[in-house]
Every structure is written in structure tokens, then in C-alpha cells.
SELO-388212 format. One record per residue: residue in three letters; x, y, z of N, C-alpha, C in turn. Coordinates in steps of 0.02 Angstrom, whole numbers, plus 32768, in hexadecimal, padded with zeros to 4 digits. Layout:
BEGIN
alaXYZXYZXYZ
...
END
This chain:
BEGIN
unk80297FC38000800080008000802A803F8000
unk80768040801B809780838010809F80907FCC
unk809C80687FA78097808B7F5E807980A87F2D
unk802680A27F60800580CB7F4A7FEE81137F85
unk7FC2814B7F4B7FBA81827F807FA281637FB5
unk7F9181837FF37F92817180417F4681A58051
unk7F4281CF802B7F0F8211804D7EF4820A801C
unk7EBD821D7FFD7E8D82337FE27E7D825A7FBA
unk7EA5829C7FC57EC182E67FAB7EDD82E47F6D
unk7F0F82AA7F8C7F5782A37F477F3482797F12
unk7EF682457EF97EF7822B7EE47E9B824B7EAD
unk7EC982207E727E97825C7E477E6082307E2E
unk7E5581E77E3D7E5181B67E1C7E4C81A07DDC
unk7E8781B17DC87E93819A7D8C7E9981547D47
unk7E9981317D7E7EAF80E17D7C7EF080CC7D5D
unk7F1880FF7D5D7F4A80DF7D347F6D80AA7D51
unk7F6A80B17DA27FA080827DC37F5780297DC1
unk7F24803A7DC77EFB80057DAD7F1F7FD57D66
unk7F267FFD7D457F307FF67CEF7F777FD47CEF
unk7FAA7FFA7D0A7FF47FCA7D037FF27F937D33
unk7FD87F947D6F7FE17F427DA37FF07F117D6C
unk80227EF87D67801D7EB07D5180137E6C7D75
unk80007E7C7DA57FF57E4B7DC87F8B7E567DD9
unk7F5D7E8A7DCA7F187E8F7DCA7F1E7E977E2F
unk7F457EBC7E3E7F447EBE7E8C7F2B7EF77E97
unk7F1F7F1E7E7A7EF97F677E877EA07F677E73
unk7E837F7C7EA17E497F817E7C7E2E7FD87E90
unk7DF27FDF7E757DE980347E887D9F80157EBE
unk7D97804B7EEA7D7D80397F1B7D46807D7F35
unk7CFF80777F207CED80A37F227CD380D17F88
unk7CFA810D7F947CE0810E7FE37C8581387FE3
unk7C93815C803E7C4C8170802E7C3681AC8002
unk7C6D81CC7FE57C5982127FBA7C4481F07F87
unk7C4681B07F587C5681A67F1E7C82819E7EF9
unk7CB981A27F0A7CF381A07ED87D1E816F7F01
unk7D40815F7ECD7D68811D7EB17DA981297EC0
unk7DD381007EF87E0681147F0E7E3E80C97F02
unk7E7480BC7EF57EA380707EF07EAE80637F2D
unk7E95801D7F1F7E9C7FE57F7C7EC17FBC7F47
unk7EFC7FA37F887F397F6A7F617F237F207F8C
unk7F3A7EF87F597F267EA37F787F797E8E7F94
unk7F7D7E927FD07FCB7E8E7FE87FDD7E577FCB
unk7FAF7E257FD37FC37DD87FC07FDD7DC07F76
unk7FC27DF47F597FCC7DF87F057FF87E2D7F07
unk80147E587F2580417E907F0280917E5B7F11
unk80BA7E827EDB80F87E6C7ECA81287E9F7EE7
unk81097ECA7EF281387F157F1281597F307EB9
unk81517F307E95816D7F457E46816D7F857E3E
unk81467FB37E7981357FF67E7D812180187E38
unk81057FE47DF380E180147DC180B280407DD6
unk8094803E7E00806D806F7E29807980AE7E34
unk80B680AD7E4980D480F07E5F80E0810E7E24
unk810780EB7E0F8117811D7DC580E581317DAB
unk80B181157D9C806B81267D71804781527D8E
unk804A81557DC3802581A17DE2803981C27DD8
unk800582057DC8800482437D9E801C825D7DF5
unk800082557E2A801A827B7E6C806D82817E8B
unk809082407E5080BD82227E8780F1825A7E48
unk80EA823C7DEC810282367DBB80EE825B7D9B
unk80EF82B07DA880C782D77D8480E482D17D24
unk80BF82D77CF980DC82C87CB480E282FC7C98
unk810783007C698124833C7C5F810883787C39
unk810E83AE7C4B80E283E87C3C80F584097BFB
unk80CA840F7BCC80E884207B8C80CC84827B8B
unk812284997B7D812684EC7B83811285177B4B
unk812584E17B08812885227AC880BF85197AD8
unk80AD854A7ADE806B85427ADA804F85827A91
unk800D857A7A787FF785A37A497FA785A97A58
unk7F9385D87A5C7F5385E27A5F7F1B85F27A30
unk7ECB85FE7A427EA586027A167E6485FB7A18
unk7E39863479EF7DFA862479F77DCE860479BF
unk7DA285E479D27DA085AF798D7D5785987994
unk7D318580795A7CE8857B79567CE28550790B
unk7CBE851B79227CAC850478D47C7E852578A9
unk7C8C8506787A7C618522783F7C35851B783B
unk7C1F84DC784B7BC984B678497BB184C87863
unk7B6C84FF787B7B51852778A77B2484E578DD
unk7B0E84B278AD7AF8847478DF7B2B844D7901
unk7B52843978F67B9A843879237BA884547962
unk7BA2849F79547BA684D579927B6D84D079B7
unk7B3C84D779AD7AFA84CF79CC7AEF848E79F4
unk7B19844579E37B0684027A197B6384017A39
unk7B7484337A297BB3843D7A5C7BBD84547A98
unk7BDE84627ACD7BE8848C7B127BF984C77AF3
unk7C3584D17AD07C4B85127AC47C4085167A61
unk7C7E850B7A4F7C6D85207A037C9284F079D7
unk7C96849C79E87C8E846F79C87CC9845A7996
unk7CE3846679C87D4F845379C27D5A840B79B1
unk7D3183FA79EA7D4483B47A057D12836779B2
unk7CF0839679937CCC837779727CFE83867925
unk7D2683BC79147D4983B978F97D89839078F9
unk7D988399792E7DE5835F79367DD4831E7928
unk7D8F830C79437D8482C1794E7D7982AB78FB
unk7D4E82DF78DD7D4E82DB78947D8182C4786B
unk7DBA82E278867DF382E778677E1D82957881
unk7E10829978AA7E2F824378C87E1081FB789B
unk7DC181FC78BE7D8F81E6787F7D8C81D0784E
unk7DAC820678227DA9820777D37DE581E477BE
unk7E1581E677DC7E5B81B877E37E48815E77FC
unk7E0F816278077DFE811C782C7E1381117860
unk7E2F813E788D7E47814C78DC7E10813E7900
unk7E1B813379587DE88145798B7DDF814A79D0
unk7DCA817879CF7DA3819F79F37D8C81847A42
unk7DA281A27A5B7DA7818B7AB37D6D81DF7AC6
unk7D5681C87AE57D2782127B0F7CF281F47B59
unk7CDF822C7B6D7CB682017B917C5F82197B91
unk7C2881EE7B907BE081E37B8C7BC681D47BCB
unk7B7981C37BBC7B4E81A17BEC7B4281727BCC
unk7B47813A7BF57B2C80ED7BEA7ADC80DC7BF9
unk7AC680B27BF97A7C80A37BF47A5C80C77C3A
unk7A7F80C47C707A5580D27C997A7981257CBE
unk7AA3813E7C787AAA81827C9C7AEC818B7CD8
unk7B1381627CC27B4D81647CE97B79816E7CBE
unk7BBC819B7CD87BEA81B97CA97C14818E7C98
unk7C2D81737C597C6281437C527C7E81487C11
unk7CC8814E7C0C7CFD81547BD47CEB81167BA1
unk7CCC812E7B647CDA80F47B407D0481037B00
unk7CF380D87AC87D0580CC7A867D0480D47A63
unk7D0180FB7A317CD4810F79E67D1A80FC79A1
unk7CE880E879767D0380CA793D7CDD80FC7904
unk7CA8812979087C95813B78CD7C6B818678F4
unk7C4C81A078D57C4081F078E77BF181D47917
unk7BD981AE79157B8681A3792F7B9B8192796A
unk7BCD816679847BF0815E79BC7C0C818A79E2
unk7C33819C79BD7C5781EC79E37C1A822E79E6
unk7C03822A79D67BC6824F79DD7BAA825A7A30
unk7BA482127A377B9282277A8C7BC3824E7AA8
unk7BF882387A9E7C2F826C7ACF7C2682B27AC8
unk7BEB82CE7AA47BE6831E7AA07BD8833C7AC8
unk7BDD836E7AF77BC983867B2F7BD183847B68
unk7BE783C17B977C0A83B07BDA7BD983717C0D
unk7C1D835F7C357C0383237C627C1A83237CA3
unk7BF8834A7CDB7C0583607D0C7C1E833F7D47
unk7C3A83067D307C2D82BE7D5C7C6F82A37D47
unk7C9482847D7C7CD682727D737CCE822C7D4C
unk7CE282237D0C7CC281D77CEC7CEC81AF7D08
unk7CDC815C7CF57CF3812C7CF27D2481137CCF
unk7D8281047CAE7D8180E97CA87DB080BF7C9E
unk7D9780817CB57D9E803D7CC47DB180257C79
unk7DEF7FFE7C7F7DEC7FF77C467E0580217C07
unk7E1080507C0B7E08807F7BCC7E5A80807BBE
unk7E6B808B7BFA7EC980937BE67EEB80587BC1
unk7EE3801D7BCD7EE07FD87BB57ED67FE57B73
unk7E8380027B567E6B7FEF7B1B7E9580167AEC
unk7EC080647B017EDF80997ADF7F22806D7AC4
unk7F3480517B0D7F7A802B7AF67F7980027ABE
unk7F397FE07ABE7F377F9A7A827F207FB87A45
unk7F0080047A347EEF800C79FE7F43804279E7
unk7F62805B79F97FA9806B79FC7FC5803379E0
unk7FE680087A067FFB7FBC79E07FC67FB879B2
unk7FA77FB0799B7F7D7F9679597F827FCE7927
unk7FBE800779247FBD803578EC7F99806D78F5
unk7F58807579197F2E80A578FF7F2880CD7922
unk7F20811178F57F0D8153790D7EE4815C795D
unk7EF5817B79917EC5817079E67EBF81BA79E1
unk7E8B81E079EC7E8B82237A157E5C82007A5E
unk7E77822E7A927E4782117ABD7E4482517AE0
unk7E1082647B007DFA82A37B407DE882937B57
unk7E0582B57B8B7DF6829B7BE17DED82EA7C01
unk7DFA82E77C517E0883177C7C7E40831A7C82
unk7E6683567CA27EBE833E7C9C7EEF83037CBF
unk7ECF83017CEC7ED282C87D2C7EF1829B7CF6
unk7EB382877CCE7EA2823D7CB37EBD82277C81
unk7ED7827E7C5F7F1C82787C367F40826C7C38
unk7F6082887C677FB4827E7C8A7F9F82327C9F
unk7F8082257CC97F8981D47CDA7F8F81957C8F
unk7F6781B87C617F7381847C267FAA81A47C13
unk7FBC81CE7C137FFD81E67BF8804A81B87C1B
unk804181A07C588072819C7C97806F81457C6C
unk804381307C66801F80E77C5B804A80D97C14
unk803280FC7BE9805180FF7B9A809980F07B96
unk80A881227BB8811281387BC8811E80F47BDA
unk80E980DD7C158139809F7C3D811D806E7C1B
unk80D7805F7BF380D4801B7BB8810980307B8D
unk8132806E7B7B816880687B4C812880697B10
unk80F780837AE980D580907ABA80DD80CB7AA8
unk80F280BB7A5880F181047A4580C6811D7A2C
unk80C081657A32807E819B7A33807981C07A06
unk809C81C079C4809B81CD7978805481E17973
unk802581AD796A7FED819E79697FB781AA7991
unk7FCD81D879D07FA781DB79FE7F9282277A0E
unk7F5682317A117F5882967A247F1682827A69
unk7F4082AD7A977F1882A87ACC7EFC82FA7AD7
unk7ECF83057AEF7E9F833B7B037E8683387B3B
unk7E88837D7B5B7E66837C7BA17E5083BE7B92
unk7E2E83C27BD87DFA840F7BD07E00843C7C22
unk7DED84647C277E0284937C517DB584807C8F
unk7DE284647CD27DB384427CE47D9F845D7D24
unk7D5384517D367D4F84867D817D3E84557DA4
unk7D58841C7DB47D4683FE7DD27D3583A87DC8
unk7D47838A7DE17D1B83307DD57CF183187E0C
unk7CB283217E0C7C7C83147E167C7F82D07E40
unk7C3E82B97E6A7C4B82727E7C7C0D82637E6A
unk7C0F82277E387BE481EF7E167B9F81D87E34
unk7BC181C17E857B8881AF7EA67B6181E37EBE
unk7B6882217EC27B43825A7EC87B1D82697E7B
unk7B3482627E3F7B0382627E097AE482337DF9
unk7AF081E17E1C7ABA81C47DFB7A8481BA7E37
unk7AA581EB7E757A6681EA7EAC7A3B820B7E80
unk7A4782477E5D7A1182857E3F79EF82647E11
unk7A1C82417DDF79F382237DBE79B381EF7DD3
unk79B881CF7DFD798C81B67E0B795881D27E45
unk7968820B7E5C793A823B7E7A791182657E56
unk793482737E0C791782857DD178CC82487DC9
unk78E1820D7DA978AB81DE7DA0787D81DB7DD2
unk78A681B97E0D786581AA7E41783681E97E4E
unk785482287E41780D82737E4A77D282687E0F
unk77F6824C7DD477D9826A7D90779E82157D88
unk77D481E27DB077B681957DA677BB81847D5F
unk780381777D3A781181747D05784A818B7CE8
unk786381617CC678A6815D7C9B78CF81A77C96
unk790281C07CA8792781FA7C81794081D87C39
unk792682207C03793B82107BD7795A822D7B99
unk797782687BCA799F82867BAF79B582BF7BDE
unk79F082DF7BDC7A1683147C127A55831A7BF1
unk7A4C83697BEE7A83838A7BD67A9F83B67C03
unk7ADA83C07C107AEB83F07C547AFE84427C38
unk7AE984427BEB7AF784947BEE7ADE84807BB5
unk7A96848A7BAD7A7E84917B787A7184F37B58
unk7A7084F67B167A8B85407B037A5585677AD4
unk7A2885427AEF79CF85577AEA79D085B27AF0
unk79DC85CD7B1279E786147B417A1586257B29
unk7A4F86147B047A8C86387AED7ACE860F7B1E
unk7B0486107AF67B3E86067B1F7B4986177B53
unk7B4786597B677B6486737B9C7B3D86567BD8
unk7AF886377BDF7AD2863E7C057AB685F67C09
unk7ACC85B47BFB7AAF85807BF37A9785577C3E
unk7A6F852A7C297A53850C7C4E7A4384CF7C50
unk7A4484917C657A2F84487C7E79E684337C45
unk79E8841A7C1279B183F87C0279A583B47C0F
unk796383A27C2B795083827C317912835B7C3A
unk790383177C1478D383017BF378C382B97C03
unk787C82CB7C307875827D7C58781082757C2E
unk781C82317C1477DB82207BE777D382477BC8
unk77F882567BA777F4828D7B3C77D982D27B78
unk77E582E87BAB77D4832F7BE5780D834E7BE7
unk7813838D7BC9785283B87BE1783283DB7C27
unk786983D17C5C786B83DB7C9E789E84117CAA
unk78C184247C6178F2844B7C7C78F184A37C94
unk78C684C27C9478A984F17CB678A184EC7D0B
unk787884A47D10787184937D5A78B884997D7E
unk78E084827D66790B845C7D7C794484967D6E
unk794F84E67D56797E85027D3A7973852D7D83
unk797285507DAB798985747DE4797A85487E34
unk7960850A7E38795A84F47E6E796A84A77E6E
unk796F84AC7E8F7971844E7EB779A484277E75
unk79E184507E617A02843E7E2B7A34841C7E1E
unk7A4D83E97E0E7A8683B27E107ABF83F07DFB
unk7AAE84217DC37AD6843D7DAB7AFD84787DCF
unk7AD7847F7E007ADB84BC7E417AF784A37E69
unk7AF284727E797B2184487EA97B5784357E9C
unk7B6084257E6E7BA7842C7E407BCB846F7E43
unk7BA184917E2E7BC384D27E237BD184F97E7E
unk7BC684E27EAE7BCB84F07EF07C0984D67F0F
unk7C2384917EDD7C62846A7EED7C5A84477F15
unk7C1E84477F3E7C2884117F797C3A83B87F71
unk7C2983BB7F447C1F836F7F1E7C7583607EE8
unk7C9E839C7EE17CED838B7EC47D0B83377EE4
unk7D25831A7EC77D6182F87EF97D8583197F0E
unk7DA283147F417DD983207F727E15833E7F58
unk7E2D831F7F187E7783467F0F7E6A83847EDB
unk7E1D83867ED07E0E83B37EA87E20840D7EBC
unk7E2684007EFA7E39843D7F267E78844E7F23
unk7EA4841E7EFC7EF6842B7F0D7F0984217ED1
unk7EE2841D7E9E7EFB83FD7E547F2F84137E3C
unk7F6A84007E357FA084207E047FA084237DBB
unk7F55840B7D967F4E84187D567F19846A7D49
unk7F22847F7D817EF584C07D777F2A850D7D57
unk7F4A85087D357F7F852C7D167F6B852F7CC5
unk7FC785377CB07FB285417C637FF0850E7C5C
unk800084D87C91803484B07C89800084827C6C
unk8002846A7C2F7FD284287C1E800283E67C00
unk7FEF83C17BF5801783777BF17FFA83567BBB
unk7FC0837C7BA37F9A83667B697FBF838C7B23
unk7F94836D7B017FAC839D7AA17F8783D67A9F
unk7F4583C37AB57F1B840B7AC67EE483FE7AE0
unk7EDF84307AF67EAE844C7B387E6384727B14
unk7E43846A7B2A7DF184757B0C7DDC84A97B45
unk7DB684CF7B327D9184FE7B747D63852B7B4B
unk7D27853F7B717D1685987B5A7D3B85C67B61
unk7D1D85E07B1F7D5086307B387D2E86637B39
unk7D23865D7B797CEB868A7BB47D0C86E47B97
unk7D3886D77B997D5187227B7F7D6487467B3D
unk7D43871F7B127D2C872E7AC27D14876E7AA2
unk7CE687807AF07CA887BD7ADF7CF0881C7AED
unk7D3187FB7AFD7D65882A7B157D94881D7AB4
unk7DA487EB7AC97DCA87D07A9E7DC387C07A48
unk7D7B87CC7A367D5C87C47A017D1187C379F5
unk7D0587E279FC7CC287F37A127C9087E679C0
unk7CC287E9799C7C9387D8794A7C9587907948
unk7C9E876F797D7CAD870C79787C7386F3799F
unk7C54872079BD7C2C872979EA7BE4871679E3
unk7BAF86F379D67B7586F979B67B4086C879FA
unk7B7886BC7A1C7B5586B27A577B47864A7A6C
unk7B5C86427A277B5285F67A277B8485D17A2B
unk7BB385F77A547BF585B37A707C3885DB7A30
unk7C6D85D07A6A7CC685E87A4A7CEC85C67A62
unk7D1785837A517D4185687A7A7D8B85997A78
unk7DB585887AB57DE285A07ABD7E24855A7AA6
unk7E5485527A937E6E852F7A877EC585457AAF
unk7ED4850F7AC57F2E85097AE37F3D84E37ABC
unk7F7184F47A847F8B84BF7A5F7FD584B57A8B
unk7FDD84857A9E8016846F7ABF805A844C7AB5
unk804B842B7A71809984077A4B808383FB7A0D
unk80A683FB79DA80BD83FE7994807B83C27972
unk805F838F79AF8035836179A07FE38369799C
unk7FE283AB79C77FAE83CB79CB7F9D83FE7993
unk7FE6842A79837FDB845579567FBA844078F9
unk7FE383E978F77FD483C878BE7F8A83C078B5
unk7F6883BA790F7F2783A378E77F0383D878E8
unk7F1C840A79037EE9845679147EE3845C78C3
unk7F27844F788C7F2F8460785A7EFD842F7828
unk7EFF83F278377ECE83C378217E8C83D77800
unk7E7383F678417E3C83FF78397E158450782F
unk7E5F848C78157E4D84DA77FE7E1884D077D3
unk7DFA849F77A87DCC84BB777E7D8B84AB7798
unk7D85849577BB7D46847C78047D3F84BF7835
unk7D7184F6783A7D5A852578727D6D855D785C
unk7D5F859078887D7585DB78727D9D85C678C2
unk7DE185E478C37E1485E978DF7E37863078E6
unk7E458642791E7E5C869179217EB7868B7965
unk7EC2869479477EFE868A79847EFB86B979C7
unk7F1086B279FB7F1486F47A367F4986DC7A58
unk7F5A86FB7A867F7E86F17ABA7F7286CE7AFC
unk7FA986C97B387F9086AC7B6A7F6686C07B87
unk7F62870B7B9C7F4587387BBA7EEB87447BB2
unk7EEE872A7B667EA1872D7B3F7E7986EC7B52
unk7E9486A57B687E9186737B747E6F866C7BB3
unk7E7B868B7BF97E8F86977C307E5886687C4D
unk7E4F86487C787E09863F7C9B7E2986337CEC
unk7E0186397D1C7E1086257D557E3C85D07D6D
unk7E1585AA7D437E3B856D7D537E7485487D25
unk7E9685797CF67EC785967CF37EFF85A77D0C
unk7EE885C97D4A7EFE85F17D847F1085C17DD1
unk7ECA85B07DE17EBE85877E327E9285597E29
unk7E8585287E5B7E4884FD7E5E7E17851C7E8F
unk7DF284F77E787DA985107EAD7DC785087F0A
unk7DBD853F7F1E7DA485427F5A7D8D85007F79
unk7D9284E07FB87D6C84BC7FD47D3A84E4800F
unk7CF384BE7FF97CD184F280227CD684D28070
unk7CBE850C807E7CB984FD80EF7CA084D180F0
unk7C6884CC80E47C2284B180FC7C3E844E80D1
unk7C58844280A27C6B8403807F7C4F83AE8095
unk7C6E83D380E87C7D838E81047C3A83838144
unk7C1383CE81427BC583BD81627B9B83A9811C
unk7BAB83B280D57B7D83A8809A7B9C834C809E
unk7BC4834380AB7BCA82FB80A97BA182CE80CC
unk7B9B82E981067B8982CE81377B2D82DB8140
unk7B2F82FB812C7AED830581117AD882D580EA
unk7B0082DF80AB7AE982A180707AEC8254808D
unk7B1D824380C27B08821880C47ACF81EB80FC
unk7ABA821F81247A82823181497A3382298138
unk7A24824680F579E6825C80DA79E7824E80A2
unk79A9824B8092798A8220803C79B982778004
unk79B9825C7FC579D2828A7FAC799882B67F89
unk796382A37F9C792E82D57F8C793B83197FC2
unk793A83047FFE796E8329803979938347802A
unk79CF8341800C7A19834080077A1A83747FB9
unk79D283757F9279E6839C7F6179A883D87F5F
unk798183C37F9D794D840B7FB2797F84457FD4
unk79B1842D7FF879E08454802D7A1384718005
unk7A45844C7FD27A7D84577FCB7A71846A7F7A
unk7A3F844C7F497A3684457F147A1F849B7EEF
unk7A2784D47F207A2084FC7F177A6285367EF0
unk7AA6850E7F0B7AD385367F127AF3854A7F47
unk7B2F85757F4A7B3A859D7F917B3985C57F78
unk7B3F86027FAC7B48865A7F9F7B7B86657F63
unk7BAD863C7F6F7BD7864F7F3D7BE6864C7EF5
unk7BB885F87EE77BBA85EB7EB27B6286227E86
unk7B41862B7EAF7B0C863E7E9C7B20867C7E7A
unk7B5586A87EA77B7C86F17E9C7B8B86D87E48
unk7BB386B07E437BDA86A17E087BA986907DD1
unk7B6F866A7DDE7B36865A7DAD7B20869D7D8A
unk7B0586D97DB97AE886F17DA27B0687207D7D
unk7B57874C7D9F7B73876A7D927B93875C7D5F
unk7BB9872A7D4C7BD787107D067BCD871D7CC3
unk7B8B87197CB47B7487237C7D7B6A87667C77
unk7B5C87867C8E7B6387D57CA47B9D87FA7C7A
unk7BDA87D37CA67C1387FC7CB67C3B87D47C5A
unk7C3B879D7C537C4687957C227C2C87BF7BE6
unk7BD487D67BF17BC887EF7BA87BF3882C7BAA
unk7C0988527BCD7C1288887BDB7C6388807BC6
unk7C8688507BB67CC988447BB17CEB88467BFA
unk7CCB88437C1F7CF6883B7C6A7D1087F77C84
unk7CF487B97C5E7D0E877A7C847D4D87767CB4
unk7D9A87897C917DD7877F7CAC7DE287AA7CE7
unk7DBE87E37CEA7DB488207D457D8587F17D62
unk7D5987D77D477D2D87AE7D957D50876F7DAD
unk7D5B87557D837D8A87187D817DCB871F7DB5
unk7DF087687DC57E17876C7DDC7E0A879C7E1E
unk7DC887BE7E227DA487CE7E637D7D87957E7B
unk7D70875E7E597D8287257E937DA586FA7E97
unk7DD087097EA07E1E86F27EAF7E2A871E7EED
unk7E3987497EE27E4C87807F1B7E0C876F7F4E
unk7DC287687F3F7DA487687F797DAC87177FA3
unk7DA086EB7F7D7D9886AD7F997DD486637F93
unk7DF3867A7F697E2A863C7F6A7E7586517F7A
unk7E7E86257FC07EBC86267FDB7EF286367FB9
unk7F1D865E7FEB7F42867E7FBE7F8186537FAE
unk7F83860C7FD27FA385EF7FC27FAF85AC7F6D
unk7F8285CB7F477F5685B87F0D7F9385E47EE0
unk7FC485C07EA47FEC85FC7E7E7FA5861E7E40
END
């Protein structure tokens, strides 16, 4: 067990040290928040310490400097419209695709649980469209990257950064080379815990008495700047009900529900380990304001020469504008979320009371995130994003945060 993390904090669950055991002595072990932490089988470990090495906590991987930036939007106006931001990620994958490459992302499975899968053709990768507020699953997936690598073919895969660097750490010590490989991550506020969304989900059904059957976590109905949770139980859009109260998405956005090392993340910078980095670019309406039409702008970190090839891949798929770091900027960027006070009475709560309970009380928001809900969209139309962004910094996150 010393070879793996010891606390909670340090560990991102990534699975990579799951993924190298050669001996199957690690398993992931879910506690009471929900999330998935490595328990070792003493009896089965060899002491080989692949473990250690493969952690992104222990073995940070290496941070790529020449960086290039950018604001960027596809062409296909329906593209942009079933996207989060402005439909980057549907271009690259295009571009992988069409090569007969594939496609790693992560979806919902039948019953609405987040999990990394597979795609071989565009109807597949399709589910992976749209943010997923929920730390996925996956099991498995690092394995499947390695064997389609050995088998020749083209891999893009996106993850969170965590989940990068850990397949990244995984890749290196299989000795596989990554010619063939473009990894992507996105600018992340957080990883969510699972068993807290599929409590909702099924607090969702049992109110409605019937199937969820469909949920989008920023649907762009209302415009970009201002999106909201759709959702659709028996052919019923509920998403009005469900957009300022008693909200999975508010609760999220309150942080109480982060994992643990989400508070200390060392991928919250502009150090990335990926080819490129995906995000909004909340500060468009400063920075370009004619790109602007309200229906989503991704921001792009191109990060190594492997990223830049496919940004290039796929120029006749987007309108592309270059900027600087400064134009890029977002808070988590900068710091990770705050851990709130109250965290470890919302725990204890949850595990106290039905989550009909648990999302009448908490499912509202806190003061702070509510500040940020309303104010955001505001301060963005106005070209202010990167001053609020950095008046809260100064008000609420330790100053021990670079």
C-alpha cells in the first residue's frame, strides 16, 4: 500500500496505477462521497512499484511550454448549436475519423451514468458531444488506447487533465509510441462525484415516475452566455422546472460535490500535458466581439507540434483567429476551486437524508456560486469576464493558490 497515494487529496482517480498492475492487485474502490479511490491486494502485489511511477501525483508528466493560442468556431452552424462551446472537438474528431482513426470521449450509458467509451464512426462519437459534469468511468479505456496504438491506428482521446496525464504516465512506461496519438483535455472546474448524479438521476424519475430521457447540462436554447440543464422525462421538457431550483447543476456549480484533490489540482494552470486543451472563451465579447453571435466560441491551447498538425487538419472545418495568453485567460487557468466551509456538514448530510432532502437544501447553490450565476453573464456581455474572474480571486481563493 506505500506505493500508492495514502490521503485522498493527492489522488485524482485516474486509474492508471489500476491499468499497469501486472499482477490485477489493484482494484478502484468506491467510498462514501462516490468516488473511486486504489485498494492493493497485499497477497497479489509483487512490490514492482509500477504504481508509483504511473501516478500523475507521484510522476507529474511533462509539461509542454511552446504553447499557441486561439479562438475558433465551426462552420456548421448545426454543429455549434449541439455543442458546449463552438464545436472544436467535432472538428478534430472529423478529422481523426476520416483517416479511419478512433475516438475515445466520454457519454451516458443506458441508465445515465458517465462512462469513457469508443467510437469508430461519427454516430458513435456523437454522444460524446456536450459537457459532462460528472467525473466518468474509465475502466478499461487505457488498456483499449494501448491495443489500438499497437494495431497502427490513428487514437485521439479526451479526457479531464487528471485522466490525461495518467494515460499519458501509462503510454510512456508501456514504451508505446505516440506518433499516432493526439490527446485533448479541457479546462476543468472540477470532477463531480457519480454517486451524487445518479442519486439525482433517479430522484429525477422517482418525482416524475418514469424513465429520464434525455439531459443536457448546458443546453444553448437562451444563448451561450446563459445556458441551462435540459431535461426530458416521458417526451416532457422539465427543463424550466428544474433551471433555478432544486438543481443537480447548482450543486455542482456550489462545488460541494468536487473530489477531494480537486481543491489542490496542479492541472489548474496553462502547464498542460495534453496537444490541446478545449475551453470557452468566455472573453471573446473583449477580444472579438464580431465572433460573437452568442452561440458558443471555443478557446483553443495548442500545446506541441502534434496538436498544431491537427488544429491544421481540420482549417477548412472552422473559422480560426489566433490571440494571446492573456485573451485566453479563465480562472481555472489560474487556481482551483475553493473548498467550501460548510463541505464536510453537506456530506454528512447526504449521507443522513433521502436525496430528495439533500437536493431541496443544497440543490439551490451557495451565496457564492449563485453571485457567479447571475453575475457572469452580465459581466461577460459587457467584455468584463477576465476583472471578475480575478475579483474573485482576490475575494475568495487562498492566497496560497499561484
Amino acid at each position: 500500500m506505500e506505493k500508492l497515494v495514502t490521503q485522498k487529496k493527492d489522488c485524482y482517480g485516474c486509474t492508471a496505477c489500476v491499468s499497469i498492475c501486472p499482477k490485477d492487485a489493484i482494484k478502484m474502490v468506491q467510498d462514501m462521497e462516490g468516488f473511486y479511490y486504489p485498494s492493493i491486494d497485499k497477497d497479489k502485489c509483487v512490490d514492482c512499484g509500477l504504481c508509483h511511477k504511473v501516478c500523475p501525483h507521484y510522476q507529474q508528466p511533462f509539461f509542454h511550454q511552446e504553447q499557441s493560442f486561439g479562438a475558433a468556431k465551426h462552420k456548421e452552424q448545426t454543429i455549434v448549436a449541439n455543442s458546449s462551446s463552438g464545436g472544436i472537438f467535432t472538428a478534430l474528431s472529423d478529422a481523426i475519423l476520416k483517416m479511419q482513426g478512433i475516438v475515445y470521449g466520454c457519454c451516458f450509458d443506458d441508465c445515465f451514468r458517465v462512462v469513457h467509451r469508443r467510437a469508430v464512426n461519427a454516430q458513435e462519437r456523437d454522444s460524446f458531444l456536450g459537457s459532462k459534469y460528472v467525473q466518468s468511468n474509465v475502466t478499461g479505456i487505457f488498456e483499449a488506447v494501448a491495443k489500438d496504438l499497437l494495431a497502427g491506428l490513428l487514437v485521439m482521446f479526451v479526457g479531464s487533465p487528471c485522466q490525461v496525464a495518467g494515460l499519458k504516465n501509462y503510454i510512456n512506461i508501456k514504451h508505446i509510441r505516440t506518433e499516432q496519438l493526439l490527446l485533448c483535455d479541457f479546462i476543468c472546474h472540477g470532477a463531480s462525484s457519480p454517486a451524487a448524479w445518479e442519486a439525482y438521476v433517479k430522484y429525477l424519475e422517482d418525482s416524475h415516475k418514469c424513465k429520464l430521457e434525455k439531459y443536457h447540462f448546458r443546453n444553448k436554447k437562451d444563448g451561450w452566455h446563459n445556458p441551462y440543464p435540459l431535461i426530458v422525462l416521458d417526451g416532457k421538457d422539465y427543463s424550466l422546472r428544474y433551471r433555478y431550483q432544486e438543481s443537480y447543476f447548482l450543486l455542482y456549480r456550489s462545488c460541494m460535490i468536487n473530489r477531494p484533490s480537486c481543491y489542490a489540482c496542479q492541472f489548474t494552470s496553462y502547464n498542460r500535458c495534453s496537444d490541446i486543451t478545449l475551453g470557452d472563451f468566455w472573453n471573446i465579447r473583449k477580444f472579438a466581439p464580431q465572433m460573437d453571435d452568442n452561440t458558443g466560441v471555443s478557446e483553443l491551447l495548442i500545446n506541441t507540434e502534434t496538436g498544431r498538425k491537427w488544429v491544421e487538419e481540420c482549417k477548412d472545418a472552422i473559422s480560426l483567429m489566433e490571440c494571446t495568453k492573456q485573451d485566453v485567460w479563465q480562472p481555472h487557468l489560474k487556481y482551483p476551486n475553493e473548498i467550501p466551509k460548510n463541505r464536510s456538514k453537506f456530506w454528512e448530510y447526504y449521507q443522513n437524508h433521502s436525496f430528495a432532502e439533500v437536493i431541496s437544501k443544497y440543490g439551490r447553490g451557495s451565496f457564492i456560486s449563485k453571485c457567479k450565476q447571475h453575475l457572469t453573464p452580465i459581466l461577460t456581455n459587457l467584455g468584463l469576464y477576465t476583472f471578475a474572474g480575478k475579483v474573485y480571486q482576490y475575494l475568495f481563493v487562498r492566497k496560497g493558490h499561484n
